[in-house]
Residue, then its C-alpha position, 0 to 999 in steps of 0.5 A: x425552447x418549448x415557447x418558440x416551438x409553440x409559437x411556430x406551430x401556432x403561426x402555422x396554424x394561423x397561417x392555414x385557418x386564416x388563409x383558406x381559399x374560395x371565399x366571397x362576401x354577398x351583401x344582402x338586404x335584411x328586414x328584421x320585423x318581430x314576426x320574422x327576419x328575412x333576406x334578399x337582394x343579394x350582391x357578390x362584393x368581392x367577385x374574384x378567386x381566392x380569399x375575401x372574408x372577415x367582413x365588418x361594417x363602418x358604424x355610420x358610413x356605407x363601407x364594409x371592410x374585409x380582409x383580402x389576399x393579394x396575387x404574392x399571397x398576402x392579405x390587405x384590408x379592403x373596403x366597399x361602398x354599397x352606396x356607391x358600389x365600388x371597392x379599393x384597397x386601404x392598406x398595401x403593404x409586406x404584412x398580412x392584415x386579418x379582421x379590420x374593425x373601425x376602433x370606437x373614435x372612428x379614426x383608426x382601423x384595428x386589425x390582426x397584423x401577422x408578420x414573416x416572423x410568426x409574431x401575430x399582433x394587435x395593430x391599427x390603421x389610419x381610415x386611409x391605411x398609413x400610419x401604422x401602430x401596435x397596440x398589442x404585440x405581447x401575445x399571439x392575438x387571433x381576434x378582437x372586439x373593442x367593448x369601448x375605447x379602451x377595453x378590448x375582448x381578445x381571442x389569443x391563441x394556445x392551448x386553449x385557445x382563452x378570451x382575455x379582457x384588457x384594459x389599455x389604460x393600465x394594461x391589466x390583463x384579465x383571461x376570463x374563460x378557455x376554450x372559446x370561439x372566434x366570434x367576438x361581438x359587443x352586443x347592441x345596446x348593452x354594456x356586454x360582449x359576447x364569446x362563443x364556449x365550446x364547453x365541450x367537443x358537442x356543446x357549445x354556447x353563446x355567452x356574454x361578459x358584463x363588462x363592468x361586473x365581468x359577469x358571465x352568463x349564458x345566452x344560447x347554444x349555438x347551432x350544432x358545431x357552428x361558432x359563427x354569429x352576430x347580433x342585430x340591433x334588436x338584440x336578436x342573433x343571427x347564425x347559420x348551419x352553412x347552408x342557411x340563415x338563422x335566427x334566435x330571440x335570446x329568453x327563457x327558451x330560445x329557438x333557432x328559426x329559419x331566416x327566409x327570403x330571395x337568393x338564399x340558394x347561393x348559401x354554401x359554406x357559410x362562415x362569417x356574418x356582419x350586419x350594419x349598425x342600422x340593421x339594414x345589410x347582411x353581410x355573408x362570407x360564401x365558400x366558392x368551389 
């Protein structure tokens, strides 16, 4: 009984993390040079009321996909194409579809499918949105990251809240800390992914997993209170207090510096960053009032 009440609430609080209103994503143009990081040309990708967040780029091809809630209330996965500027939905179905991420074939997009029943599964997509597949449905999973094609970083939610290291091959299942962030990334160039741990209610530290020694080992602290981050091809970091951009060389004293460019006074309620495998766009979830 305690495991269904505890599911329940979990779903609930899923439901109102995820399905908060007002945001939109903006495209940015990024340089990133050694002197400094810097940001402009910014374009509104989604410009419509209502939920539009958890942007990620295609490795290879000029689409960014994001999760969006339809008028009835639930989330599909879209896509846009900065070449070309257009957008259009992938999936439109009665599930809700969170954090869409092109698996490492680049065949399939992985996603977060959250169903009427409170079940929250790990799922994936054709690139055209059918064909549906399970790929974890045996705990509540709130974000993923593929560190290859076929070992996932899982946030899964309870209390705590733990980052789990899986092996789909042989299904070993391994919690490798608690009290983590959202943010998951595979960290360029690196056999390693990175997990935000919030050690305590004011300290909180950007750390990576070796994952082949499943090492841990402590990059930087985050900006204060902030959990949201992503790395640049240069193994560089980027993150944001809410109203501006930041960014961090990871070494023996790293420091957080201020990101400058064109548009950046339309930065309010900053949450989720992406940037594209070329280093090249910036993508921003901006909270709309």
């Amino acid at each position: 009984m305690k495991r269904v009440v505890l599911t329940f609430l979990v779903g609930l609080l899923t439901v109102s993390v995820m399905g908060q209103a007002g945001s939109e994503i903006y495209l940015f143009d990024l340089s990133a040079k050694k002197q400094g990081v810097s940001i402009k040309r910014p374009i509104n990708i989604t410009k419509r009321k209502g939920y539009d967040n958890q942007p990620s780029f295609h490795p290879s091809q000029p689409v960014i996909y994001y999760s969006s809630f339809n008028d009835e209330g639930r989330s599909d996965i879209w896509s846009y194409n900065y070449k070309t500027e257009s957008g259009k939905p992938i999936t439109r179905t009665d599930e809700r579809e969170y954090s869409p991420t092109v698996t490492p074939d680049k065949e399939h997009l992985s996603c977060i499918i959250q169903r009427d029943n409170n079940a929250q599964d790990l799922g994936k997509y054709t690139m055209e949105g059918t064909e549906p597949s399970v790929i974890i449905d045996n705990m509540i999973v709130g974000y993923h990251v593929w560190a290859d094609n076929s070992h996932l970083g899982l946030f899964v939610l309870g209390t705590p809240n733990t980052l789990h290291y899986l092996r789909l091959p042989t299904k070993k299942d391994t919690i490798v800390a608690e009290n983590i962030g959202r943010s998951l990334h595979k960290i360029p160039g690196q056999g390693a992914i990175s997990f935000v741990h919030k050690t305590s209610e004011k300290e909180w530290f950007i750390k990576k997993m070796n994952t082949v020694s499943m090492a841990i080992s402590t990059v930087a602290p985050t900006l204060p209170g902030k959990e949201d981050i992503c790395w640049l091809p240069d193994g560089r970091v980027l993150g944001s207090d809410g109203t501006s951009i930041f960014f961090l060389a990871p070494g023996p004293d790293p420091q957080w510096k201020k990101v400058e460019g064109d548009g950046v006074e339309i930065l309010k309620g900053v949450t989720r960053l992406a940037v594209s495998a070329d280093g090249k766009k910036l993508a921003v979830v901006v909270t709309e009032e």
